[in-house]
N, C-alpha and C positions, 0 to 999 in steps of 0.2 A: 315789073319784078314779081316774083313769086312771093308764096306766103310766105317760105321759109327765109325769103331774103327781109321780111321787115321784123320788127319787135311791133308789141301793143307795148303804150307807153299810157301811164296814168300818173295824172300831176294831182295833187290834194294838197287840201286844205282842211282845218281843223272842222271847217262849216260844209266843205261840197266838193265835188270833184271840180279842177278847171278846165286840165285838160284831157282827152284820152282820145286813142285814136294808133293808126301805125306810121313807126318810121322807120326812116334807113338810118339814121345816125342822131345821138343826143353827145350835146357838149354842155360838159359841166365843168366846175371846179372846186376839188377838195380841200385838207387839210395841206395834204402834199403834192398839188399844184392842179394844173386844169387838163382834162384829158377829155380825149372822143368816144364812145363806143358805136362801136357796130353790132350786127345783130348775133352773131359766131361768139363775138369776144366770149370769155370765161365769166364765169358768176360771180357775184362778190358785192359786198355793202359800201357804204362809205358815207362818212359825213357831210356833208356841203355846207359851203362858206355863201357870205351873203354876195351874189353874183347873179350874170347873167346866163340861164340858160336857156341852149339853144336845139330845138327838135325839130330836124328836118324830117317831112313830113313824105308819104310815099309818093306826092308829084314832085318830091324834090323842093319844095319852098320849106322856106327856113320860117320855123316859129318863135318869140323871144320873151321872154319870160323873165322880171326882175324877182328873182326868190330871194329869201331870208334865208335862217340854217334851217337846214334840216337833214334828212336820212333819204339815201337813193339806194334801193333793193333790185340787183338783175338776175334776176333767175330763168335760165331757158332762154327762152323768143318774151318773156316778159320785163317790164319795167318796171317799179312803183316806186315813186317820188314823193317823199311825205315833209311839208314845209308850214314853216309858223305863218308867213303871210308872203304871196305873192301876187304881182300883176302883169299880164297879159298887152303888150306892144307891139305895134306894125312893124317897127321899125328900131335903129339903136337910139337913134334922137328922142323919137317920141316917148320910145320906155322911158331913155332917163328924166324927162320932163315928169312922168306919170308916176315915177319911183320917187321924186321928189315932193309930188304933192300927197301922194296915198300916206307914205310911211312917217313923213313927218308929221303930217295930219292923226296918226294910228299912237305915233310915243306922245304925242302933245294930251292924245287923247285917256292915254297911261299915265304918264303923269299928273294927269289932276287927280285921275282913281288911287292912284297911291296914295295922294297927297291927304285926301276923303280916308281913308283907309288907316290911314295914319293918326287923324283926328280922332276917327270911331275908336282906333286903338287905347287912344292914350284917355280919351269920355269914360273906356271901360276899366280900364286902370285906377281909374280915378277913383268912380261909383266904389270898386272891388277896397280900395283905402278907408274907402270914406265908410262901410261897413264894419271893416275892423273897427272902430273907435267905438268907445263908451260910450253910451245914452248919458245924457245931463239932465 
């Protein structure tokens, strides 16, 4: 295929790039349902839901991807996909094995930071009381 026939496609993460590279076709899914693009399609943003997306790559193999939400930007022959946490599988099996240990492992690891977070809050609330009051 020609240049003009692929997109560069860039997949991010708050920490690094995952993926980048060219494809003939990325399938994602929005607010308002799941759609393909090709490289021609029209420009335009859009949300993304927590899904599987899918980047067929310019030998035609399909890449799969468990992303979280995020924003997908097409502008031109370009892509940019920007996502709160995602992971990179062979396969639909293995993603969802890998989407189940990464993300649950990722809120479990949220949840005690909030839980921490929440303590500190309420230590400083406290001290900030205990201030106000009269010396005896």
């Amino acid at each position: 295929m020609s240049q003009i026939e692929m997109m560069q496609v860039n997949l991010r993460l708050p920490t690094r790039l995952l993926f980048s590279g060219e494809a003939q076709k990325v399938f994602a899914e929005a607010e308002n349902g799941a759609f393909a693009m090709l490289p021609k399609h029209t420009d335009f943003v859009t949300a993304l839901l927590p899904s599987v997306l899918v980047i067929t790559d310019a030998e035609g193999q399909e890449q799969y991807f468990g992303v979280d939400q995020g924003v997908l930007v097409k502008h031109g022959y370009a892509v940019d996909i920007a996502v709160r946490r995602a992971v990179q599988g062979d396969d639909l099996a293995s993603l969802n094995d890998t989407i189940q240990a990464t993300f649950l492992e990722v809120d479990e690891d949220e949840r005690v930071a909030r839980t921490a977070l929440s303590k500190l809050e309420a230590g400083i609330v406290r001290r900030f009381s205990d201030l106000r009051k009269p010396l005896t």
